[in-house]
C-alpha angles and dihedrals in degrees: 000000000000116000110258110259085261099056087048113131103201139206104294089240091043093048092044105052088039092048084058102048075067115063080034079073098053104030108110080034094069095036097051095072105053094041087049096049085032092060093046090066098035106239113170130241109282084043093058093041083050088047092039093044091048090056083058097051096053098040084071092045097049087044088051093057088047105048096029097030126180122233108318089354126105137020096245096213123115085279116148123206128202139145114313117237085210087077099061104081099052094042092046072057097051088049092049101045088051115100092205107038095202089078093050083093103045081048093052096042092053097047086049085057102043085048093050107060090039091061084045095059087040092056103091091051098039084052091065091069091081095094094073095054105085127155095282091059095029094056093046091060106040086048080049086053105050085041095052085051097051084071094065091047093061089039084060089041094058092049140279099283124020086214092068123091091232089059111133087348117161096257091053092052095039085062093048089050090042087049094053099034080048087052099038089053086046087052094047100031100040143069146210111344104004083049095063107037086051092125097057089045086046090056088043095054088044107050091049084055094052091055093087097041079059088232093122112084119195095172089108096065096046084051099040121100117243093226140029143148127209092237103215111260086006086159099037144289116304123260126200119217121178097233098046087049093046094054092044091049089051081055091050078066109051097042088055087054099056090032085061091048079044097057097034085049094047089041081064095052097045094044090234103106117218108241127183100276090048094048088044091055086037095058092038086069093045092053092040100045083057101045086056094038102081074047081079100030089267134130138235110316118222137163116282109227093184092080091046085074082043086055093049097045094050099035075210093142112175123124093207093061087067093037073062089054098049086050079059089048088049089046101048081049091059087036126044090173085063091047094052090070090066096045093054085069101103119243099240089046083059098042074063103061090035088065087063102035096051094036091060091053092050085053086050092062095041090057082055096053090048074071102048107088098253095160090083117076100240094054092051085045096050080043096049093035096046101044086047094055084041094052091042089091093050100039094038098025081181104033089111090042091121097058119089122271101253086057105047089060081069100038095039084065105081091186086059099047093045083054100054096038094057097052096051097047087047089055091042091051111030104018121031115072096028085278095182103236134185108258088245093066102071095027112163104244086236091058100044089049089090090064094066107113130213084235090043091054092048091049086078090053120113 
């Protein structure tokens, strides 16, 4: 019997270029939060390039643990993991709320430990809640998903600081719009492999094409180390204050919210549906990977849904191709000098790729919804209400600027609120006062997987 697309082990070129198309897509994901945070407190250079470096270090691990797993940890799907953006404002608080700011990383590393293991004992009941999270809820958040990235990708687009004079200039824009048209002409023109690592051959081209424009800056990789390791408590032991634990703990959550949409969403486009025991071992990694992160000077872990729209474009399914990856993660974090060539890609060349990349994940969770029963009224109703509350933080960025801080980490995340949203109106509609409803309409995400047609899949295709 043939191994399932997802225990696939490829070509090692094949693996390799594809593995890097990967951390390509999360890149500047997994490098925006430490030189945030890094800046707040005013660490200098070579301690931003250690803490950036770190992040990168324990994104592979934490990926590792999720694509290769031991015993009931990890999901074991193509699922990367790096360090959650949800996690910045409270610890920009926590920075600016600490008198010395040499302790605001020892705080925030305790109360991510302390978060961590409490999500990981948590895991096996959060997972339960899978049963309310039929197609009609499914597809609206991972619509929500692909729509809440869309936004990143125009930021990069536009430039890497809006502060800057370049910022959404014409050239910038210019190289977004040459990347995508680039990968879009690979996708329709090619076949087989260079079909499917069209993305890594679209930042390529476009970065080339920036050197002129003198948009492309080396100058990182002349200036990086060649080797480095993240020394464990570089930057102290950890502390544990109660408010700093409480707020990260509020993020746990909400990082084990959007890393359940992550793997059911994922489970669809890999034709292997997430069920209870696989988003339980699945969280466990997340929440494990945390609690060892601040070991290595890193932050919260959480899924990166930016490479599930990687995975559907692609259809390239294999596990072992992001446990790659992760091996190039591990590698840039033992060697700067590694992680520089990532950085030289230009931010607009990357806001690009990310059209495509986001958008696909948005038509994956349209393909969901063609499943979900919307010809009756309550599910068009869950669908129209939920995707409104979701889009609220990227229409009205400061429609919830009146609430206090610790909740709006959980209302400033659309895909979190949607989430929730949508839950809540499934179980209001088709589940609470004995309400008769078709079979369909509740249908357990697992169940429903086998629907998905071959026509349905390439629909999301650029």
């Amino acid at each position: 019997m043939a191994d399932h697309p997802v225990d696939e082990k490829l070509p090692p070129l094949k693996m390799a270029t594809t593995g890097l198309q990967h951390v390509a897509a999360m890149y500047a994901g997994v490098v925006a939060p430490p030189l945030i945070v890094g800046a707040a407190i005013g660490l200098s250079a070579a301690e931003l390039t250690f803490l950036t470096g770190a992040c990168l270090f324990t994104a592979g691990l934490a990926t590792f643990l999720q694509t290769l797993g031991i015993w009931k940890i990890g999901a074991r799907l193509p699922f990367v993991n790096g360090v959650t953006f949800a996690g910045v404002a409270p610890m920009t608080a926590v920075v600016a709320s600490t008198d010395d700011k040499s302790d605001a990383l020892p705080i925030i590393f305790g109360a991510v430990i302390v978060a961590g293991l409490l999500g990981f004992l948590a895991a096996p009941v959060f997972c339960k809640a899978i049963r309310f999270f039929p197609p009609v809820v499914t597809g609206t958040v991972i619509t929500l998903i692909g729509i809440s990235l869309l936004p990143v990708a125009f930021g990069w687009a536009q430039g890497p600081s809006p502060t800057a004079d370049d910022f959404g200039s014409a050239t910038n824009l210019g190289l977004a719009a040459i990347t995508l048209v680039i990968v879009l002409l690979l996708r329709r023109f090619t076949r087989g492999f260079v079909k499917q690592i069209a993305v890594l051959l679209g930042l390529i081209a476009g970065t080339v094409i920036a050197i002129p424009f003198g948009v492309t800056d080396f100058g990182p990789v002349a200036d990086a180390d060649v080797v480095g390791f993240p020394t464990p408590f570089h930057f102290g032991a950890p502390q544990f204050q109660i408010a700093a634990i409480l707020s990260m703990c509020v993020v746990m959550v909400v990082s084990m919210t959007e890393s359940t949409a992550d793997m059911l969403a994922l489970g669809e486009i890999v034709e292997r549906p997430a069920d209870e025991k696989t988003i339980a071992a699945g969280l466990r990694a997340d929440t494990l990977g945390s609690a060892l992160s601040p070991v290595f000077n890193g932050f919260m872990c959480s899924a990166f849904a930016q490479n599930i729209g990687l995975v559907a474009m692609t259809k390239i399914r294999s596990r072992y191709v992001v446990a790659v990856g992760g091996g190039f993660l591990v590698l840039m974090g033992l060697c700067p000098m590694a992680a520089s060539l990532i950085a030289v890609v230009p931010r607009p060349v990357l806001g690009g790729a990310g059209v495509v990349l986001f958008g696909s994940v948005a038509a994956s969770g349209i393909q969901t919804l063609v499943r979900a029963s919307l010809d009756k009224d309550n599910n068009v109703l869950i669908v129209a209400v939920s995707l409104a509350v979701g889009i609220i933080p990227i229409a009205a960025p400061e429609f919830y600027h009146s609430f206090p801080e610790n909740a709006r980490i959980i209302l400033d995340s659309g895909i979190s609120t949607g989430c929730v949203a949508a839950v809540l109106l499934n179980l209001v509609f088709n589940h609470i006062g004995g309400r008769e409803r078709d079979a369909e309409d509740v249908t357990h995400p697992m169940e429903a997987g086998d629907e998905i047609t071959e026509s349905s899949r390439a629909a999301a295709m650029p």
